[in-house]
FISE-803282 format. One record per residue (C-alpha): residue number from 1; x, y, z negated; chain. Coordinates in pm, 1 decimal. Each point is the difference from the previous one (the first is absolute). Layout:
residues N
PT_vexdo_px_py_pz_seba
PT_NUM_X_Y_Z_A
...
//
This chain:
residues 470
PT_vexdo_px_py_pz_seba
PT_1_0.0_0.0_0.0_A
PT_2_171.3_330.8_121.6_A
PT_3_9.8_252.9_-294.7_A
PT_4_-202.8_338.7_45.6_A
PT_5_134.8_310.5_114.8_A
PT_6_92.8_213.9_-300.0_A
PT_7_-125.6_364.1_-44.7_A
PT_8_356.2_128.8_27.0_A
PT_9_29.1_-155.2_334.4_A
PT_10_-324.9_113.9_122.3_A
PT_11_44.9_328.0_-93.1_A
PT_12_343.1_25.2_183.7_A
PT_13_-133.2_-179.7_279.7_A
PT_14_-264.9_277.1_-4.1_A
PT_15_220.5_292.9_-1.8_A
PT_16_250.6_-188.6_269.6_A
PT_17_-319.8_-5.5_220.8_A
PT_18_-146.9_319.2_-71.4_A
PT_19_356.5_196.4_81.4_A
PT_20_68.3_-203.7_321.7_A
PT_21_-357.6_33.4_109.3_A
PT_22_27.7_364.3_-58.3_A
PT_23_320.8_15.2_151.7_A
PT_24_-98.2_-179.8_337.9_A
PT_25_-330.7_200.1_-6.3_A
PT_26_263.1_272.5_-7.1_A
PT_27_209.4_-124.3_249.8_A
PT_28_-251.6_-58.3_275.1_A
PT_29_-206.8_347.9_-28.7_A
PT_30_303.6_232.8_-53.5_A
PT_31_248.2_-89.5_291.7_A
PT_32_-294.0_44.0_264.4_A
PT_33_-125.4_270.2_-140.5_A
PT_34_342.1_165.1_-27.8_A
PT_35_53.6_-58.3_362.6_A
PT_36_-311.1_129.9_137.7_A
PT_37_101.0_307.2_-245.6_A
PT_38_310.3_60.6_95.3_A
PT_39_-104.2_-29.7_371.5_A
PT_40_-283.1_224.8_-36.7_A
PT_41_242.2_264.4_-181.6_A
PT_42_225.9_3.1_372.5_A
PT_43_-291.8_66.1_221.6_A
PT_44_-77.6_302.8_-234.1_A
PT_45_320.3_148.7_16.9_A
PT_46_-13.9_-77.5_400.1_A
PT_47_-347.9_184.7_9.4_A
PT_48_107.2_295.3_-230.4_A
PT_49_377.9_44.6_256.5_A
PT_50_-287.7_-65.2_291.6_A
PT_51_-215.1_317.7_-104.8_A
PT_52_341.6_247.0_-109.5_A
PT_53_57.1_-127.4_350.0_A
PT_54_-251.4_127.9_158.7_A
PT_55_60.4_373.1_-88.7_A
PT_56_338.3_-49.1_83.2_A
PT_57_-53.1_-112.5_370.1_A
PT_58_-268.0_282.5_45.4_A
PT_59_214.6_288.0_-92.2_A
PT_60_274.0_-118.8_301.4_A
PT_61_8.3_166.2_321.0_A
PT_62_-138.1_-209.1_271.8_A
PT_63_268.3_-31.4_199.6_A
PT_64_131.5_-195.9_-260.9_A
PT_65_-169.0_-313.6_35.2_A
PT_66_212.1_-187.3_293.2_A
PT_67_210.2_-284.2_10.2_A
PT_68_239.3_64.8_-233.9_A
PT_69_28.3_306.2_-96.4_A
PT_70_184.8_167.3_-291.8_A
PT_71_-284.7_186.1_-164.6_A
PT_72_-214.3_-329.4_23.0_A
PT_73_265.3_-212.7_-150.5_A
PT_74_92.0_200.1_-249.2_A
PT_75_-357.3_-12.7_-167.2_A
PT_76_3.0_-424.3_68.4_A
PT_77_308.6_-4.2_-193.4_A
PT_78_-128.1_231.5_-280.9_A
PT_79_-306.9_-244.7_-0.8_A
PT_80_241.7_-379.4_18.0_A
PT_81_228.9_174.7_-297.4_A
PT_82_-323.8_73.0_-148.3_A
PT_83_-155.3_-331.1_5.9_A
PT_84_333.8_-189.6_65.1_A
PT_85_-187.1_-234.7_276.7_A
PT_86_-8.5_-30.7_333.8_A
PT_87_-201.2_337.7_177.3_A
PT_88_-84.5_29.9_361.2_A
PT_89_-217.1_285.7_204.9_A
PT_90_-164.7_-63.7_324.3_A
PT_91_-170.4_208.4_254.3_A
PT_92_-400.1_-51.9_56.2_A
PT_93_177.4_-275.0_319.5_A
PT_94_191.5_-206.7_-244.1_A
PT_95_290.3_110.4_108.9_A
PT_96_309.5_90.2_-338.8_A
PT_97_111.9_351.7_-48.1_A
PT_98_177.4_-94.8_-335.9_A
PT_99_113.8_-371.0_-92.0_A
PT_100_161.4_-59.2_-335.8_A
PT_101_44.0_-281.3_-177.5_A
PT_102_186.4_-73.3_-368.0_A
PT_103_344.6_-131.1_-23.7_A
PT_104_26.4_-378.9_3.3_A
PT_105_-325.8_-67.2_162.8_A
PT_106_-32.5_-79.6_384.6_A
PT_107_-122.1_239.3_244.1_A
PT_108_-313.9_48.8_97.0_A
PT_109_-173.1_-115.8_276.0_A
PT_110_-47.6_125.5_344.7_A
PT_111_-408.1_-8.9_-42.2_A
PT_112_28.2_19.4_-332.4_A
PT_113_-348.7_214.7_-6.6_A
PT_114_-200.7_-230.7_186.5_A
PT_115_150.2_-241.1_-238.7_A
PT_116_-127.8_193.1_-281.1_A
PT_117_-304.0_57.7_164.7_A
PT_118_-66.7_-392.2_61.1_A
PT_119_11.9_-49.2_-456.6_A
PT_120_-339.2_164.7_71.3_A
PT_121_91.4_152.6_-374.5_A
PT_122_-289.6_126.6_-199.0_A
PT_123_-124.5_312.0_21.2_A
PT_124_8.6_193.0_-356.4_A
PT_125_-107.3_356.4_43.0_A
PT_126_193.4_211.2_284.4_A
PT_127_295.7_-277.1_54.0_A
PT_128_18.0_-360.8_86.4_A
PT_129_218.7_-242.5_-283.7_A
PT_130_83.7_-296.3_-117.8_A
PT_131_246.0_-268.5_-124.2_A
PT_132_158.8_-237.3_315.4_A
PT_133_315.2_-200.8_-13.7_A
PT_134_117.7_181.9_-342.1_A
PT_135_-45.5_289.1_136.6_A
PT_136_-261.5_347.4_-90.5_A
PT_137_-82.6_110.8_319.9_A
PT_138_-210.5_365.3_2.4_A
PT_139_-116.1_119.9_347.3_A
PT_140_-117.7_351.6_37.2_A
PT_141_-85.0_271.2_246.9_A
PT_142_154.5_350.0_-30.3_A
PT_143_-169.8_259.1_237.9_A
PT_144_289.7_186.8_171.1_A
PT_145_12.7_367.2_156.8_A
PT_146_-138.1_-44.2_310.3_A
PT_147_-350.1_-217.7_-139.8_A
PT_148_155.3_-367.6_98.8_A
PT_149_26.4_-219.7_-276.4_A
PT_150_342.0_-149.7_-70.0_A
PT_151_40.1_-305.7_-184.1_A
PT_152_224.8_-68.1_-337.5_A
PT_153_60.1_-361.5_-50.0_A
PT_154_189.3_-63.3_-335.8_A
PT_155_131.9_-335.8_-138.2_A
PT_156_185.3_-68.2_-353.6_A
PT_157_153.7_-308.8_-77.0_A
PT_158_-168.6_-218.4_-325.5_A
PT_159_363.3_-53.4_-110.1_A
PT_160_-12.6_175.3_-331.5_A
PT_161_-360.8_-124.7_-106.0_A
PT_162_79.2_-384.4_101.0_A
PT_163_308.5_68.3_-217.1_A
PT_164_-215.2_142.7_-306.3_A
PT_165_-268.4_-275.7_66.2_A
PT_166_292.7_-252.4_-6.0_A
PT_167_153.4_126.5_-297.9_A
PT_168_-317.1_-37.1_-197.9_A
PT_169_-18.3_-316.5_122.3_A
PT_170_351.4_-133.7_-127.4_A
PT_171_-96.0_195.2_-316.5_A
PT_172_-375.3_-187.2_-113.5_A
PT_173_175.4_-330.7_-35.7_A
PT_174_223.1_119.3_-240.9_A
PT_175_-268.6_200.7_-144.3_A
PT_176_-198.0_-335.2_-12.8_A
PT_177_261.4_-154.6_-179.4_A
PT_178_64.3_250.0_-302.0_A
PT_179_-386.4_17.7_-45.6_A
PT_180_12.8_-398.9_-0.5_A
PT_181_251.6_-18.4_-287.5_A
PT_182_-169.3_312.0_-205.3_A
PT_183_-303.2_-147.5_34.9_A
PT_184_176.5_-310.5_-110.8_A
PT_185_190.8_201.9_-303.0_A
PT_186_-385.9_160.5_-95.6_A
PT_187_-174.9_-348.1_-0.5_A
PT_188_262.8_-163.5_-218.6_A
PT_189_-14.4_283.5_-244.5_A
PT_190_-337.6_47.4_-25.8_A
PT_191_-37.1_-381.6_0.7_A
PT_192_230.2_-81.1_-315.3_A
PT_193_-150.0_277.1_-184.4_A
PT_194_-393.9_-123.4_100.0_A
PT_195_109.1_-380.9_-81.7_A
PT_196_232.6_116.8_-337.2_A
PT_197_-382.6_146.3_-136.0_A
PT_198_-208.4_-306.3_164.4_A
PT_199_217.0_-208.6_-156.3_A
PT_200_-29.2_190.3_-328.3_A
PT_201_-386.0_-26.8_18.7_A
PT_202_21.2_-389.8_90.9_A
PT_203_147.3_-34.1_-322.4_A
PT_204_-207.2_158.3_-163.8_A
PT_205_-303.3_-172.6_138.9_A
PT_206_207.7_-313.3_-93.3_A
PT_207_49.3_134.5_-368.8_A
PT_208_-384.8_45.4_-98.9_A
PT_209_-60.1_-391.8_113.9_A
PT_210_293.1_-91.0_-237.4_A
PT_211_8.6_255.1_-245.6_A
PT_212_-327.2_111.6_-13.4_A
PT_213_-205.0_315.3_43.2_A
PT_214_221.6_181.6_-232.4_A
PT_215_293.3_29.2_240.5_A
PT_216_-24.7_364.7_109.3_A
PT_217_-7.9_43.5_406.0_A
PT_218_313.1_278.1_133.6_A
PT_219_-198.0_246.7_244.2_A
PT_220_258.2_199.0_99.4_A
PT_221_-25.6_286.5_318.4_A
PT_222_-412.5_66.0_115.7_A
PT_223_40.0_-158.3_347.7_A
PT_224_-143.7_-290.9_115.7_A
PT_225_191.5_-277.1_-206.7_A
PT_226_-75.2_240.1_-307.0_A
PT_227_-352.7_15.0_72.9_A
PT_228_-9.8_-362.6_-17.7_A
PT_229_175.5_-15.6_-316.5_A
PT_230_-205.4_225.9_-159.3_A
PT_231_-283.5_-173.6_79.0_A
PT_232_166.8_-335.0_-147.8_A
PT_233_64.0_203.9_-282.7_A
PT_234_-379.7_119.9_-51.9_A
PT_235_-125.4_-291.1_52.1_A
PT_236_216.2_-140.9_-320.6_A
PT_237_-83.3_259.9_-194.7_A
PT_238_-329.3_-54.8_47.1_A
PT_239_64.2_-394.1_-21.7_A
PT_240_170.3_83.4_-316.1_A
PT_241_-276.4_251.9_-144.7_A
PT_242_-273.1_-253.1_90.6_A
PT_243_167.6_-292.2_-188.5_A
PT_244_45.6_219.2_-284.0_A
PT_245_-369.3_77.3_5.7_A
PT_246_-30.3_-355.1_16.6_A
PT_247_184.1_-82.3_-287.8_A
PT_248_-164.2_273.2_-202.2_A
PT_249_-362.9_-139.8_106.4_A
PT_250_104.6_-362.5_-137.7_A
PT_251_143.0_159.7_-316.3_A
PT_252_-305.8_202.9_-11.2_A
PT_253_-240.8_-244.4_66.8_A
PT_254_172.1_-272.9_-223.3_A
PT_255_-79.3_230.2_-271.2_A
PT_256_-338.0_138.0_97.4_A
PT_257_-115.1_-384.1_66.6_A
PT_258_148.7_-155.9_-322.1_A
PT_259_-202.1_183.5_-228.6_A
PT_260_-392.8_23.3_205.3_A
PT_261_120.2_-408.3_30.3_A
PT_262_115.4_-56.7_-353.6_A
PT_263_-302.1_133.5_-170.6_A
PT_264_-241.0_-106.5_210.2_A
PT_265_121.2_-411.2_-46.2_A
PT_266_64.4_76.8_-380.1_A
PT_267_-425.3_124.1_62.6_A
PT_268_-102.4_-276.6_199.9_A
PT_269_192.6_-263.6_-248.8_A
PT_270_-206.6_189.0_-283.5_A
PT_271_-308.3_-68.1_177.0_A
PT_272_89.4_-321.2_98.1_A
PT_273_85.3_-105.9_-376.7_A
PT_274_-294.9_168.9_-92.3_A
PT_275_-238.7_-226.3_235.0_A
PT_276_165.9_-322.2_-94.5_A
PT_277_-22.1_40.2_-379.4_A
PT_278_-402.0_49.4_100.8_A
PT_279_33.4_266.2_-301.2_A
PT_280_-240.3_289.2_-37.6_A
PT_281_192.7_287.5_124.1_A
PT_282_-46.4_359.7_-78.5_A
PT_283_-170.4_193.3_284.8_A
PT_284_211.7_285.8_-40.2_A
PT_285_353.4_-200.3_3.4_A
PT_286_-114.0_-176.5_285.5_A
PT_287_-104.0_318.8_162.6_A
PT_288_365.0_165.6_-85.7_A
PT_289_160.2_-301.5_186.5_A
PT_290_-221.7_53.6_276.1_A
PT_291_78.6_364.6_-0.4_A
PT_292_350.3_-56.7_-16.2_A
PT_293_-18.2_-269.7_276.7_A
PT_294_-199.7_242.3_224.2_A
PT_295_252.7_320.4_-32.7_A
PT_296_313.8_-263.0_82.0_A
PT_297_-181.0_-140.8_319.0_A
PT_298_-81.9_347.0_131.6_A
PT_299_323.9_124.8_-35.7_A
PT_300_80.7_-309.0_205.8_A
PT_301_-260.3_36.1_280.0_A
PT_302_154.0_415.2_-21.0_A
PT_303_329.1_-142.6_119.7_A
PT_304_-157.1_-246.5_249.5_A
PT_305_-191.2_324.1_130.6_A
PT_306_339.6_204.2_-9.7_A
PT_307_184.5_-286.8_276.1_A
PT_308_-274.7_-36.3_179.1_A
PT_309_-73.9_357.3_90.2_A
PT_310_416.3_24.1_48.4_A
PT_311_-11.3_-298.3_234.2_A
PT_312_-284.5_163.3_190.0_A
PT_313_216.5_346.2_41.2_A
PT_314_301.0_-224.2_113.1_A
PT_315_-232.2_-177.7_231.2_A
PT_316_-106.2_295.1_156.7_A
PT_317_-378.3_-116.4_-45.0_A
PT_318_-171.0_244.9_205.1_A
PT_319_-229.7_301.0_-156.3_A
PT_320_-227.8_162.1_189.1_A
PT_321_-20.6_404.2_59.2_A
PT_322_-366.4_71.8_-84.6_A
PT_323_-141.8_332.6_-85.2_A
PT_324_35.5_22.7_-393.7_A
PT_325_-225.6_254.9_-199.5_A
PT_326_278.7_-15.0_-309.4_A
PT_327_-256.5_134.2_-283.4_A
PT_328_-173.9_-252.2_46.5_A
PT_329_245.8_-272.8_-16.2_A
PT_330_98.9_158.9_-320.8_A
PT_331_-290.9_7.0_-134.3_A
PT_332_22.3_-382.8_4.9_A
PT_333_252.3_-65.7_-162.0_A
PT_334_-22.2_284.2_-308.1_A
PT_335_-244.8_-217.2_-209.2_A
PT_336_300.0_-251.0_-39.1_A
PT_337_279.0_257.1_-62.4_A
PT_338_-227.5_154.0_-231.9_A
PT_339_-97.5_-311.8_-158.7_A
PT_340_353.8_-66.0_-41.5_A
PT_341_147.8_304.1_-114.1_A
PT_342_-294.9_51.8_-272.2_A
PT_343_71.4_-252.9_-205.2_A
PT_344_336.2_143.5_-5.8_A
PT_345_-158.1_336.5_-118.7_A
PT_346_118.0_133.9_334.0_A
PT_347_-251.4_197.1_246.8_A
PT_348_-6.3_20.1_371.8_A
PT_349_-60.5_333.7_134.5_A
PT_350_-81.5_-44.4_432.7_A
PT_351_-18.2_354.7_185.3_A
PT_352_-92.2_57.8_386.1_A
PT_353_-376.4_-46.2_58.8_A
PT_354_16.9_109.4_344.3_A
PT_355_6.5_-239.8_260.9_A
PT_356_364.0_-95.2_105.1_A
PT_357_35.2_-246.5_270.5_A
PT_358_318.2_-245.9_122.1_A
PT_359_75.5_-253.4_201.5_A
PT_360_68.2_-288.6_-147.5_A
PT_361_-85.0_-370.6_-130.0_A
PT_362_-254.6_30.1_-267.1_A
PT_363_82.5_-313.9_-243.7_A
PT_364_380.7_113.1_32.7_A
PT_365_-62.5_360.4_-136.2_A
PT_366_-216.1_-154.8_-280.6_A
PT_367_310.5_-219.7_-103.1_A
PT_368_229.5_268.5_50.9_A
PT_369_-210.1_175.9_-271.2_A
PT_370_1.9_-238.3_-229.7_A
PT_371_342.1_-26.6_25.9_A
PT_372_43.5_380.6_-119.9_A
PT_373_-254.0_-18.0_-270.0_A
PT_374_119.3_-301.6_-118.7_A
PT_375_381.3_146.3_-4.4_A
PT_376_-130.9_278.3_-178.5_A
PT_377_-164.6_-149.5_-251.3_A
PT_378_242.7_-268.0_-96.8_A
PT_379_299.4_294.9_15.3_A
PT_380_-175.7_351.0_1.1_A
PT_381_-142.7_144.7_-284.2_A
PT_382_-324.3_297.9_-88.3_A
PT_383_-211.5_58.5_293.2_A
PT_384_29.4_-160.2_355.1_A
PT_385_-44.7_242.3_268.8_A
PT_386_-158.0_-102.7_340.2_A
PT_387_-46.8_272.2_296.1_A
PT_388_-119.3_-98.3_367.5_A
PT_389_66.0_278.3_222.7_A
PT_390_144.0_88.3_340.2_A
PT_391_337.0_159.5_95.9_A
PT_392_-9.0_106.1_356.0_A
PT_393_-97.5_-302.0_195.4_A
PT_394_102.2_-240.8_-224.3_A
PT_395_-228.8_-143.3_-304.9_A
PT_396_178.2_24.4_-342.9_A
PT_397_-58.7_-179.7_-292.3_A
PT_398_191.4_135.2_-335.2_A
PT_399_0.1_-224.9_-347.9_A
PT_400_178.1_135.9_-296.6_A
PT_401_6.3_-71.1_-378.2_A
PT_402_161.0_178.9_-296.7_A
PT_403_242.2_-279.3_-115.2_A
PT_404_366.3_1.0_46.0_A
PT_405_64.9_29.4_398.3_A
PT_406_266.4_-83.6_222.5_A
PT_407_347.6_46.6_-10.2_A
PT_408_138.5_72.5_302.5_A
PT_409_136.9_-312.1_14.0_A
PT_410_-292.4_-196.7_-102.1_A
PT_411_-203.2_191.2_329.0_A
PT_412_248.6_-173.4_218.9_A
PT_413_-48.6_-318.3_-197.7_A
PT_414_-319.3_-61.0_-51.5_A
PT_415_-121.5_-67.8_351.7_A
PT_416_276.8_-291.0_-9.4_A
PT_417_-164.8_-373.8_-5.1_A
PT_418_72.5_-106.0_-412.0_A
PT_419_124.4_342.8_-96.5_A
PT_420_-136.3_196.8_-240.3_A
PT_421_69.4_313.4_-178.3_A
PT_422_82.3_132.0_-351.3_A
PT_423_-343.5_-50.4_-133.6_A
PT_424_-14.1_-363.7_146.0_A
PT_425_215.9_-170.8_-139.2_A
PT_426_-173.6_-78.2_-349.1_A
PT_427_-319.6_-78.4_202.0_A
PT_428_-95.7_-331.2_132.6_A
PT_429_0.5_20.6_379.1_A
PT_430_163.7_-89.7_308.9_A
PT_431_81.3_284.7_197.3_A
PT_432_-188.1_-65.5_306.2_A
PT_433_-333.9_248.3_-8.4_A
PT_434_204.8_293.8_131.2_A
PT_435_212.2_-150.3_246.7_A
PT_436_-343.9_-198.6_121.3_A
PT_437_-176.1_347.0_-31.8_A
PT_438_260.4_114.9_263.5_A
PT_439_25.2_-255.9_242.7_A
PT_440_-411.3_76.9_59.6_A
PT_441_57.2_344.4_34.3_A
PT_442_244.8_-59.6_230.9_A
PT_443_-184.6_-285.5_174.3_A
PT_444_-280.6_285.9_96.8_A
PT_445_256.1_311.4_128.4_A
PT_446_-26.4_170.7_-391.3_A
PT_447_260.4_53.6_-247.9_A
PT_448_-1.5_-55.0_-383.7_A
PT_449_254.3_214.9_-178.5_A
PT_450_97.4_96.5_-366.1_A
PT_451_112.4_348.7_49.6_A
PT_452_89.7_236.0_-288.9_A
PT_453_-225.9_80.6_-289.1_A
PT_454_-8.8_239.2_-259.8_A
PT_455_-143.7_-213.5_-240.5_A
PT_456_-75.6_-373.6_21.6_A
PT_457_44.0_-212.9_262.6_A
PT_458_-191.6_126.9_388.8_A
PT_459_-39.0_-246.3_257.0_A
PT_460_-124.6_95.1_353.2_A
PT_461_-205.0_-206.8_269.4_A
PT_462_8.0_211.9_356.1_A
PT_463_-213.3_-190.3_270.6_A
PT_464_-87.5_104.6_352.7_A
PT_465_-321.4_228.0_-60.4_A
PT_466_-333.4_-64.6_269.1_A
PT_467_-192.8_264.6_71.0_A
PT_468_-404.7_-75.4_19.1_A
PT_469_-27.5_300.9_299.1_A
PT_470_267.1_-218.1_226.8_A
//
């Protein structure tokens, strides 16, 4: 079995391919493009000499223009030095009144203009041109004194831009080869450094199976790889916080269960005795025991109710979104909390009789209430506050007490599954109404908050408000 391709490898591979591809890409679209430049830049000099020409050959007498003549040459001259080509002028006949032609090049011919004239060159403008046999080759009419036409016939040699051309040429392989071994020199660096921190995190990753979720993860820079290790990192911390949650709900429950359990067996073996023996029993012992058996079985069935209600909000159970009128729900549920809190000689006090509508599931709100009532009484103290009322376009529910509050601490804390707060800890209780009291918020696009109070402790329910009107 052949072994896989490493990442070092691939990335090199990847740069290798990138730089020649960009290189050849390069290569092919440059020299053309040079040429057809550098060619273009020779029959615009020709055209501009052409034109300068022009005026030239008009401001001559017109005696000038026969066969030879000095006044002729002498501007055909000015014109070769000028382009430093080959330059010719011919009567309207074809017939040469100035030949020249460039050191180290051959002659021209005889019928050199009906050579010319046979390219059938492109018209561009007021002049004929065009590239033949490495060669820019302008023709152009100059009107003379006299109203014939001559015609200028210049040629310059492609020499110089074959040469340039050719020298970029020679150059691109070499320049092919230095971007081959930088992009060579990049990939290996970047490579070792990528693999020294993959390699880092592999170990890591290795470390938590062997050493457990206590082995911190190294994140190092915010790029990719570091993005990645953070996130290996998060999730162990939260790996980490939710066994530690764990651990404090079987240390928790161990001791919430072993008493409810203990005293209602030591009950039920009472009982039991009691029925065996077939003795008269006294109504009001056996309605103590029965009492006793009743409180230790609800706080049971209170914790069954607690995981259920969290497993539902883990679950993701779905709630519906149906038009709420919140004074009313409250209303349902104030005979209980008032119930409850008088026979702790505590009062309920609920304020907002208008109408105050949300959008939300109607049994979850009820058992977010309880869950706030019920916190209050078993940690608040004097009179529990209850307000329905809207903020903006939101529908807010405020509960508050007069007991102790929240540290700020605690406010962080207490929405935490099997945390509780300062007050909490010498009740019996699990820590799960507040965190469950959350998670339904949540579950219906609301929040529930502790913010700061000035006295007491001030919790807040904010769901999505409805509107009767639409």
């Amino acid at each position: 079995m052949s072994r896989p391709v490493g990442l070092r490898m691939r990335l090199v591979l990847a740069l290798l391919a990138t730089s020649l591809v960009t290189l050849g890409a390069s290569f092919a679209t440059l020299v053309p493009s040079l040429d057809h430049r550098l060619e273009r830049d020779r029959l615009n000099e020709l055209r501009v000499v052409a034109r300068t020409a022009r005026f030239a050959i008009r401001g001559l007498p017109e005696n000038v223009f026969e066969r030879g003549t000095a006044g002729a040459r002498r501007v055909v001259l000015d014109l070769q030095r000028r382009t430093g080509g080959h330059v010719a002028l011919f009567l309207p006949d074809g017939t040469p009144i100035v030949v020249t032609a460039p050191e180290g090049h051959h002659p021209a011919p005889v019928d050199e203009l009906q050579q010319v004239r046979d390219m059938h060159l492109p018209r561009v403008t007021d002049v004929r041109e065009g590239v033949r046999d490495g060669e820019a080759i302008l023709i152009s009419g100059v009107q003379r004194p006299g109203g014939d036409r001559l015609i200028l016939v210049m040629r310059k040699p492609l020499d110089d831009t074959r040469a340039a051309a050719d020298t970029v040429r020679r150059a691109l392989p070499l320049a092919l080869a230095v971007g081959l071994a930088v992009a060579l020199l990049v990939a290996l660096a970047l490579s070792r450094s990528l693999l020294v921190r993959l390699r880092r995190l592999r170990e890591d990753a290795r470390a938590l199976g062997s050493e457990g979720l206590r082995h911190r993860i190294e994140v190092g820079p915010p790029d990719e790889v570091g993005e990645v290790a953070g996130a290996l990192e998060a999730m162990r911390s939260r790996l980490v916080a939710e066994e530690e949650a764990r651990q404090a709900f079987l240390a928790t429950a161990s001791h919430e269960l072993r008493t409810p359990l203990a005293t209602l067996q030591a009950t039920l073996e009472l009982m039991d005795e009691d029925v065996q023996r077939a003795a008269p029993v006294d109504p009001a012992v056996l309605h103590a025991r029965a009492a006793s058996a009743l409180r230790q079985t609800h706080r049971l069935t209170g914790l069954a109710t607690d995981l259920l209600d969290l497993s539902r909000v883990d679950g993701e159970a779905p709630l519906s979104a149906d038009p709420l009128e919140l004074v009313e729900c409250v209303a349902m549920v104030r005979d209980d909390a008032t119930e409850a809190l008088g026979a702790a000689g505590r009062t309920l006090e609920v304020t907002g009789a208008a109408p105050v509508h949300a959008r939300a599931d109607p049994a979850a709100v009820r058992r977010i209430l309880h869950v706030l009532l019920d916190n209050a009484r078993a940690y608040g103290a004097g009179t529990v506050r209850l307000d329905v009322a809207r903020d903006g376009g939101d529908a807010l529910v405020v509960v508050t007490d007069e007991g102790p509050g929240l540290t700020v601490e605690d406010r962080d804390h207490v929405f935490e599954r099997f945390r509780r707060g300062e007050a909490g800890h010498a009740s019996p209780g699990f820590g799960l109404g507040l965190p469950i009291a959350r998670g339904l918020a949540e579950r219906m696009g609301g929040t529930l908050s502790a913010p700061e109070a000035p006295r007491g402790a001030r919790f807040e329910l904010r769901l999505p408000g409805w509107s009767p009107e639409g």
